[in-house]
Phi, psi and omega in degrees: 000124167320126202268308171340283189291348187263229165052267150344281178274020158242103097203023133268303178302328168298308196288359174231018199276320197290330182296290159006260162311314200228298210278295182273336194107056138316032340228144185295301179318300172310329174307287179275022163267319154325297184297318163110140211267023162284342182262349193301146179273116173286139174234088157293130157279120172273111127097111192290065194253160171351289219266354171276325203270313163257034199207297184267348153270353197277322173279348148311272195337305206276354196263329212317306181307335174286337201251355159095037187254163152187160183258140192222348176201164173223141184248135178184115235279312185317119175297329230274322190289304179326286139047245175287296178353286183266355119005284201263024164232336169258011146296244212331320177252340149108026185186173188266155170244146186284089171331146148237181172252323173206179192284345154300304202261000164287321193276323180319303190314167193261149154061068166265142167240332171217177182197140184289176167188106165238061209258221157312117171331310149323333207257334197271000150278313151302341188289303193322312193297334203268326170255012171265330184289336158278358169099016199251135161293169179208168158215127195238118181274150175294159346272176208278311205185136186263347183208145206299321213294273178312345155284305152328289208302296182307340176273334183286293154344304188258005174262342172287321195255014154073025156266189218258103159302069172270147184252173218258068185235070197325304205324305197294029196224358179264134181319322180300299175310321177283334169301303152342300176287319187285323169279015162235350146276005170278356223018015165346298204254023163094193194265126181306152179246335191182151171212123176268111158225125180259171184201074184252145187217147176227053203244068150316316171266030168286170226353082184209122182230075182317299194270003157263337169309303198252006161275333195257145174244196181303311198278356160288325213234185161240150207240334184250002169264334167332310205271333163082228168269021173268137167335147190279163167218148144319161180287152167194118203302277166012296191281317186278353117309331172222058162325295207300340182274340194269118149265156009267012176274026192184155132292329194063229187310331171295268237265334151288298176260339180256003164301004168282289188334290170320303212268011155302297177329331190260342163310305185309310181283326195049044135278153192250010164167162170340148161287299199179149181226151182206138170250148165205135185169206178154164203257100151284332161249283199316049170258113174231354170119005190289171133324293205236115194275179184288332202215116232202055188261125171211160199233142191243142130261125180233178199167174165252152189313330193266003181220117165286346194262318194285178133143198167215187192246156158217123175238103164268156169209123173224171159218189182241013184225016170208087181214179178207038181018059171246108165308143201226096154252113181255118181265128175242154167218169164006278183266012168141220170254154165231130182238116198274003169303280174239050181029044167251156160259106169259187179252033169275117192112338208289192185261132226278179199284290185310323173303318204250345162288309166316323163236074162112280206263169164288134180301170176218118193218122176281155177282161150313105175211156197242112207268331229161156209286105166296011132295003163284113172237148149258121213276140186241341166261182177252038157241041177234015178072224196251072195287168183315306147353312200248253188030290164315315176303269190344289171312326130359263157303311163312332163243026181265335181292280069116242156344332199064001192285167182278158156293186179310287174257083171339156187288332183328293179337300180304305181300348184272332191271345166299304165352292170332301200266321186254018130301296163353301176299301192313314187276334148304296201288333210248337197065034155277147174284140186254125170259148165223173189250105194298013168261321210266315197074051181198140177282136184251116193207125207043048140075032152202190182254125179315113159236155174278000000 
C-alpha cells in the first residue's frame, strides 16, 4: 500500500470524522464525496465462502457505494471457489477482481486497505493474523479462535499493529441488544441471577455438503495450507468441507452458535469470562461419522474471580434433531425478566409480595418495558441474505475504517467468547470441569492446559 494514499485517508477522516459523527449531521454520502473516488477503500475477500456470499456481501453491498468502498480481489485455495468468486463479484459490481490462490498473493497486491475473512472456523485467527501484519483492517467472522494459543497470538498481533477488527459477532450492532445492555447496566434490573440460552435446529444436513464432497479433489485445493497449524491428517474432503463437524477444525455448536450468544453475556455484565464450565451431550441422532456433537448442555459459572460466593449460573443448551432455530436468551434477576425473544423486560418470576413479608423483606418486582420493536430479531442462519443485524455490523465497521474509532465488536470480544468457547470445548472433549487461569492465560481441565 502506498503510505501517501493510506496516509491521505486517515487525515481526511480524522479532520472530518468529529464533523461527521457529532456537530452538523453530516451525511455518510457528503463524506465520501469528500474523499474522492481516488481514495476509495480496497477490500480483498479471504475466502469464497457460504456465509460471505450469502450474508456479508449482500451487507457489504448495501453500504459500499455511499461510503466509497469497493472489493478489488478474492482469495481462495480451492479453484472451484476462485472461480464462483470472481464471477459473482464482477455480476454483482459491474468490474473485474483480482484472483489470488492463496493470501501471499492477496497481500502483494498494491493499495489493499482491508479484508472480509469468512474462512474455516479454525482459520480466523490466524487469517486476522496475516492481515493486520500486512497492513490491513479485517472484519473476521466467529469465532475468533478455537484454541488459546491462537487466541493469544491474535489479540497480541492486532493490538500491536493497531487496526480497525471487527469480529463478526452481529448481536453488538443490533438495537435491541443495545437497549438490553443499557437497561441491565443502569442497574435497573438488579444483579443477574441466571441466563437461558437455547439454539435448537432439526437439519440433518446442517453443515453437511454431500455433492461437493464428492465433486472435489486433493489437486483442486491445497490441503496442507488448509490444516494451517492443525496436526497433518490425510486428505479428507469431508473435514475440509463440513469442517464445522470435525474437532480440531470446529467446535462445532460452542463455536458456532453459542459463541453469539455467550458475548451478550459477557457485554452485559462486563465479565470478560467464565468461572467455570461442565458439559454434557453426545452425538445422538446424526451418526453420520462427525465428531463434534449433536446435542449440547453446558452450564457456566460466572462471577468475579476474588468473590466465590457471588455470581450466577448460564445453561446453553442446543440440539440439531427437534428445532425451529428460533434462538432464546432469557436474562433473570430478582425481580423478574429480560426476555431478548421479545426484547420486553416483565416482572415474571420475581418477588412476589407474600414470599417476601415472610421473611421479612419487600417485594422486588420490574416494571413492564418494551426495550425494542419485537420484530428486531437475531437472524440465526447464515442464509437470509443481508439481515439488519450484520447489515449494521458491516456498516460499522466500514465507518470505524473511516473514523479510526474502535467497532461494536473489538477484538477484545472476540477474545473474551473464544475464552468461553474453548472452555466449552475442553469440557466436552476431557468430561471435566474446565477452568480458566488469569495469570497463564490458558483454559484448564483435569488440572492441566487444554490442547487438541
Amino acid at each position: 500500500m502506498k503510505p501517501t494514499r493510506r496516509d491521505f485517508i486517515r487525515q481526511t477522516a480524522v479532520a472530518a470524522a468529529g464533523t461527521y459523527v457529532g456537530t452538523i449531521g453530516m451525511s455518510a454520502k457528503s463524506y465520501a464525496n469528500i474523499i474522492g473516488a481516488n481514495d476509495r477503500v480496497r477490500v480483498g475477500v479471504v475466502g469464497f465462502s457460504d456465509r460471505f456470499r450469502q450474508a456479508l456481501f449482500p451487507a457489504f453491498q448495501g453500504h459500499y457505494k455511499e461510503l466509497n468502498y469497493d472489493i478489488v480481489a478474492v482469495s481462495d485455495i480451492w479453484n472451484r471457489r476462485r472461480d464462483e468468486g470472481q464471477a459473482f463479484l464482477k455480476d454483482k459490481l459491474g468490474h473485474d477482481v483480482q484472483v489470488c490462490h492463496n493470501n501471499d498473493e492477496l497481500y502483494k497486491l498494491k493499495d489493499l486497505d482491508a479484508v472480509i475473512i469468512s474462512t474455516a472456523d479454525f482459520q480466523h485467527a490466524q487469517h486476522a493474523i496475516e492481515a493486520v501484519k500486512a497492513g490491513c483492517d479485517a472484519y473476521v467472522e466467529k469465532p475468533f479462535a478455537e484454541t488459546m494459543e491462537d487466541n493469544r497470538a491474535a489479540l497480541k498481533a492486532i493490538k500491536a499493529a493497531n487496526k480497525i477488527v471487527q469480529i463478526g459477532s452481529q448481536r453488538r450492532s443490533g438495537s435491541n441488544y443495545h437497549a438490553a445492555a443499557k437497561y441491565i447496566q443502569s442497574g435497573k434490573f438488579g444483579n443477574i441471577t441466571m441466563v437461558d440460552l437455547t439454539w435448537n435446529v432439526n437439519q440433518p444436513g446442517r453443515w453437511r455438503r454431500p455433492a461437493l464432497v464428492g465433486q472435489i479433489k486433493e489437486s483442486d485445493t491445497d490441503w496442507k495450507r488448509f490444516l494451517m497449524n492443525r496436526p497433518y491428517e490425510a486428505w479428507d474432503p469431508r473435514k475440509y468441507l463440513e469442517y464445522r463437524l470435525f474437532w480440531p477444525y470446529s467446535s462445532g455448536m460452542p463455536g458456532q452458535w453459542m459463541s453469539h450468544q455467550i458475548d451478550t453475556v459477557h457485554w452485559f455484565s462486563g465479565l470478560k469470562h467464565p468461572r467455570s464450565v461442565v458439559a454434557n451431550g453426545g452425538i445422538y441422532q446424526w451418526n453420520d461419522g462427525r465428531r463434534n456433537w449433536d446435542t449440547t448442555t453446558a452450564v457456566f459459572e460466572y462471577g468475579p474471580l476474588d468473590n466465590k460466593e457471588g455470581g450466577f449460573q448460564v445453561v446453553f443448551s442446543s440440539r440439531m434433531h427437534n428445532g425451529d432455530e428460533k434462538p432464546a436468551e432469557i436474562y433473570y434477576s430478582v425481580g423478574g425478566e429480560l426476555n431478548l425473544i421479545t426484547n420486553k423486560v416483565s416482572p415474571a418470576g420475581g418477588l412476589q409480595e407474600k414470599p417476601a413479608a415472610d421473611m421479612g423483606m419487600k417485594p422486588v418486582l420490574l416494571s413492564e418495558e418494551t426495550l425494542a420493536d419485537p420484530s428486531v430479531k437475531a437472524v440465526a442462519s447464515a442464509n437470509t441474505g443481508a439481515d439488519q443485524l450484520t447489515s449494521n455490523h458491516m456498516r460499522n465497521w466500514m465507518e470505524c475504517i473511516r473514523s479510526r474509532k474502535q467497532p461494536n465488536a473489538p477484538v477484545e470480544a472476540g477474545y473474551s467468547h473464544s475464552i468461553a468457547t474453548i472452555m466449552t470445548n475442553a469440557a466436552v472433549r476431557t468430561g471435566a470441569k474446565a477452568t480458566f487461569n488469569e495469570q497463564t492465560q490458558e483454559v484448564m481441565a483435569g488440572g492441566r492446559p487444554f490442547k487438541y
